[in-house]
C-alpha positions as CSV (number, residue, x, y, z in Angstrom):
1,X,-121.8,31.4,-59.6
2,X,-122.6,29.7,-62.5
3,X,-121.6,25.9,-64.2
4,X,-118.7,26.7,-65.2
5,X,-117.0,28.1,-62.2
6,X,-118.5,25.2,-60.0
7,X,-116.8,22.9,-62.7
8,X,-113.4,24.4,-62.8
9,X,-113.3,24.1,-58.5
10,X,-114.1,20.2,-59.0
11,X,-111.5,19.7,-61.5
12,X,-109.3,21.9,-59.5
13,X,-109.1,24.6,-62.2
14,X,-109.8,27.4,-59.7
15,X,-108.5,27.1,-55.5
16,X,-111.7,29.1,-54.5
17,X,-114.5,31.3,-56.0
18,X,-115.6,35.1,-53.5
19,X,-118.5,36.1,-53.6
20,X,-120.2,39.1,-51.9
21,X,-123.4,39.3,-49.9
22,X,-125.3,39.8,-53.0
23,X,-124.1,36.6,-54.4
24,X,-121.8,38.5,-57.2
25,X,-118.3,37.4,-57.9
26,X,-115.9,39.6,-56.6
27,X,-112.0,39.4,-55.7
28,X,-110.8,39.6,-52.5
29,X,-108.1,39.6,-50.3
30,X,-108.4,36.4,-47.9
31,X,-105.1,36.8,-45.6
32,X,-106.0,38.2,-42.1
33,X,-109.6,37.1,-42.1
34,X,-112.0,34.5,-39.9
35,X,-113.5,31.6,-41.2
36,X,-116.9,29.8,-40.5
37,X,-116.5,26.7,-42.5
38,X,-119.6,24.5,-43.0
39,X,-121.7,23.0,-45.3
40,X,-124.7,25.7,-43.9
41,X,-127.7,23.1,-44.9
42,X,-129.3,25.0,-43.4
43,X,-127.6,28.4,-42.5
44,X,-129.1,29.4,-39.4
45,X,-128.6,31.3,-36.7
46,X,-126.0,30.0,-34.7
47,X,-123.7,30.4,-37.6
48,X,-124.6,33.6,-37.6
49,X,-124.2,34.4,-34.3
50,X,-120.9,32.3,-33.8
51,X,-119.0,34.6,-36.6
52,X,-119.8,37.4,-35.0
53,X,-119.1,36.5,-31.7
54,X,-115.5,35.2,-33.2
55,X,-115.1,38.9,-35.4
56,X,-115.5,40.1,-31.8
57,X,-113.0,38.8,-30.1
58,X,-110.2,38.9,-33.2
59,X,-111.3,42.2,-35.1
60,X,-110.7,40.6,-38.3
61,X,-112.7,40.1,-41.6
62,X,-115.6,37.3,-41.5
63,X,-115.6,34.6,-44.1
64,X,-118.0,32.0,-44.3
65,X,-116.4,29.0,-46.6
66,X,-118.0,25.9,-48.2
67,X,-116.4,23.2,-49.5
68,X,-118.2,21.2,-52.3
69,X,-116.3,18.1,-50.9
70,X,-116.4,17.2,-47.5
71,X,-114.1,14.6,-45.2
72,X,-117.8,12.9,-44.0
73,X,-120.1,14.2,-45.8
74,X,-120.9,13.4,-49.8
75,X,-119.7,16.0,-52.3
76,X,-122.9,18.8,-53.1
77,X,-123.7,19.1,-56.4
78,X,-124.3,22.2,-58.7
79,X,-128.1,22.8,-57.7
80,X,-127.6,22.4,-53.7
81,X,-124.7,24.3,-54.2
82,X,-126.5,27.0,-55.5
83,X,-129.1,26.8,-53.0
84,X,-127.1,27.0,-49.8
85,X,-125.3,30.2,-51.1
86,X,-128.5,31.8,-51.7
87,X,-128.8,32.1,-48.3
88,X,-126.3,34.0,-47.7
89,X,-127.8,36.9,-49.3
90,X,-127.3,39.7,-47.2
91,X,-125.6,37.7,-44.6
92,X,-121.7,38.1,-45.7
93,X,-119.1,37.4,-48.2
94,X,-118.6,33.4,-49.2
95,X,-115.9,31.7,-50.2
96,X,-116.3,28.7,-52.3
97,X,-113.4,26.0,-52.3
98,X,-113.3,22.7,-53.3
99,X,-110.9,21.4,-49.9
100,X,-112.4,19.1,-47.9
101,X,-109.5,19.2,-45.5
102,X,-108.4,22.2,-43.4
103,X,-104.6,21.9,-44.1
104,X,-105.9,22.0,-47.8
105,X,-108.0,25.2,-46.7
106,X,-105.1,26.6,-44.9
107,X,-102.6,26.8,-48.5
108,X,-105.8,29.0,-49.7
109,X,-106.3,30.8,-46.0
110,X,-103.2,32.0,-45.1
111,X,-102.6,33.6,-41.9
112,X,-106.2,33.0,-40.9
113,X,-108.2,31.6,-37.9
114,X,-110.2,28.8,-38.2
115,X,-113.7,29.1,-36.4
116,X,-114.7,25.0,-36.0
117,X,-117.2,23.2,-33.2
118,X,-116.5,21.1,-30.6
119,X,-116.9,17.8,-32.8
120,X,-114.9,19.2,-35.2
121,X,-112.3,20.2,-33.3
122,X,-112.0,16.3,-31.8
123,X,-111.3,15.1,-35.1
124,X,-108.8,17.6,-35.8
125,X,-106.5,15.6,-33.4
126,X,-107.3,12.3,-34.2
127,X,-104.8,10.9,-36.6
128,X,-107.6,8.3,-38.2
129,X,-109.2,11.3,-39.8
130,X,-105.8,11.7,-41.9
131,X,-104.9,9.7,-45.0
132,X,-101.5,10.9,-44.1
133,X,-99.4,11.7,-40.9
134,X,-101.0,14.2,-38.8
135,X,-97.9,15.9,-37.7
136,X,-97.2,16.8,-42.1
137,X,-100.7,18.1,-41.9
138,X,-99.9,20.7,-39.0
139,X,-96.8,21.5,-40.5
140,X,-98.4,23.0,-43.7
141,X,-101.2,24.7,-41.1
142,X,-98.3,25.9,-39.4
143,X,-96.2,27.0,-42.4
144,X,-99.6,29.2,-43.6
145,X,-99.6,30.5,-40.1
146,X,-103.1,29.5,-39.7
147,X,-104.6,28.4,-36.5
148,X,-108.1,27.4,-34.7
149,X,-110.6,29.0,-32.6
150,X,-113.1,26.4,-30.8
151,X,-116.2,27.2,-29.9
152,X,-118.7,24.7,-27.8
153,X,-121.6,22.6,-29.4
154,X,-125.2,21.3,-28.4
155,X,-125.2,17.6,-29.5
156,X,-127.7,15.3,-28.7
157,X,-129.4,17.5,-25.8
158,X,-126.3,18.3,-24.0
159,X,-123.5,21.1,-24.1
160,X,-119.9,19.9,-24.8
161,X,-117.1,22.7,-23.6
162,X,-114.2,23.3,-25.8
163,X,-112.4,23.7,-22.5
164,X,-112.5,20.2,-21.6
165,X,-110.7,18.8,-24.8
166,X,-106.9,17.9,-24.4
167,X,-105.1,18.9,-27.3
168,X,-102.2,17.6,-26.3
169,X,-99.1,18.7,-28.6
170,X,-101.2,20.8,-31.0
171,X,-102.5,22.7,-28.4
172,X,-100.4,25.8,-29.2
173,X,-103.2,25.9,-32.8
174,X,-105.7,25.9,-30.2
175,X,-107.7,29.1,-28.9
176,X,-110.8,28.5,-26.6
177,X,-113.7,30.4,-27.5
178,X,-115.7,30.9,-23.7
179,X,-119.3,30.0,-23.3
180,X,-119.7,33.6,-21.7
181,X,-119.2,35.1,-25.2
182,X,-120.9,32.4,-27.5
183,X,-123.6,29.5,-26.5
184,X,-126.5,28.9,-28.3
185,X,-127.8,25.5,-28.3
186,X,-129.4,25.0,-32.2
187,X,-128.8,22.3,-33.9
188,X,-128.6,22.1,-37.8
189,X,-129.8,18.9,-37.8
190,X,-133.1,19.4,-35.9
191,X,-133.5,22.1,-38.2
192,X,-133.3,20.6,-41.3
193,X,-136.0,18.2,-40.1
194,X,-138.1,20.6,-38.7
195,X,-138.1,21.9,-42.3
196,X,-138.5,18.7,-44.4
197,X,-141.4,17.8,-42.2
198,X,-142.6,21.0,-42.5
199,X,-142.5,20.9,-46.3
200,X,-143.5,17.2,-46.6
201,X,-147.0,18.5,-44.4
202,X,-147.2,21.5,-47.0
203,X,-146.9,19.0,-50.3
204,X,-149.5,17.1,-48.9
């Protein structure tokens, strides 16, 4: 991936950029596949481990995805970019998209399942995460018959089951993903410390 590319997806030249596990631009059919959205900072191994567990149970294709803008998070510019998807060296294909939201995802997506977290999959049904009404964003998900698998999250010390969540009337884009075939309580946050104290103690 190089400037140019990463400008066209801000100025929404391109939809999305593939690229294969040695980092090389390739093209490639998305329909029918599984994807581990993220921002991967860092990719670790409960990513890792969650796609597979998710290719298990679906026996489809695994994408990961990163989208340079994100609904909460500030939009990664060209050099982290390109950091983060070295990573993923060796690790599986990467799509590269500039849609924050996963009704934008799901007009690039189509026919695909959604792997997301428990946190994530909260927001997903609460309308204050919308700038529009929920129920148009559903209808394109639905129209691009895409839907979501849920799998549970360690936060702050403590395992939240996708079980427990009511998702009311969108539970029908709703598949549970069981602790008995994926848990593992990592968190990219603690992480991402570890290793900026880690470095900060190595600078010095």
């Amino acid at each position: 991936m190089d400037k140019e590319d990463y400008n066209n997806l801000i100025n929404k030249k391109i939809k999305y950029l593939s690229l294969d596990e040695n980092s090389k631009k390739i093209d490639l059919n998305l329909k029918n596949s599984i994807i581990l959205s993220g921002s991967f900072n860092p990719l670790h191994k409960g990513h890792k481990e969650l796609l597979i567990a998710s290719e298990k149970k679906y026996k489809i294709k695994p994408l990961f995805e990163i989208s340079i803008s994100n609904v909460d998070k500030k939009e990664i510019n060209f050099i982290d970019l390109t950091k983060r998807i070295e990573q993923f060296k060796y690790q599986g294909k990467i799509i590269i998209t500039n849609s924050p939201t996963f009704n934008d995802k799901s007009s690039i997506f189509k026919n695909c399942i959604f792997v997301v977290g428990y946190d994530t999959a909260l927001r997903l049904i609460e309308k204050k995460y919308y700038d529009h009404d929920i129920h148009d964003a559903y209808q394109e998900i639905k129209k691009n018959e895409c839907s979501f698998l849920v799998s549970g999250r360690y936060i702050d010390k403590k395992y939240y089951d996708p079980s427990e969540i009511n998702f009311g009337e969108f539970k029908d884009f709703f598949s549970i993903l069981p602790e008995n075939k994926f848990r593992l309580d990592i968190s990219s946050t603690i992480l991402r410390n570890d290793y900026n104290s880690a470095k900060d103690k190595f600078a010095a």
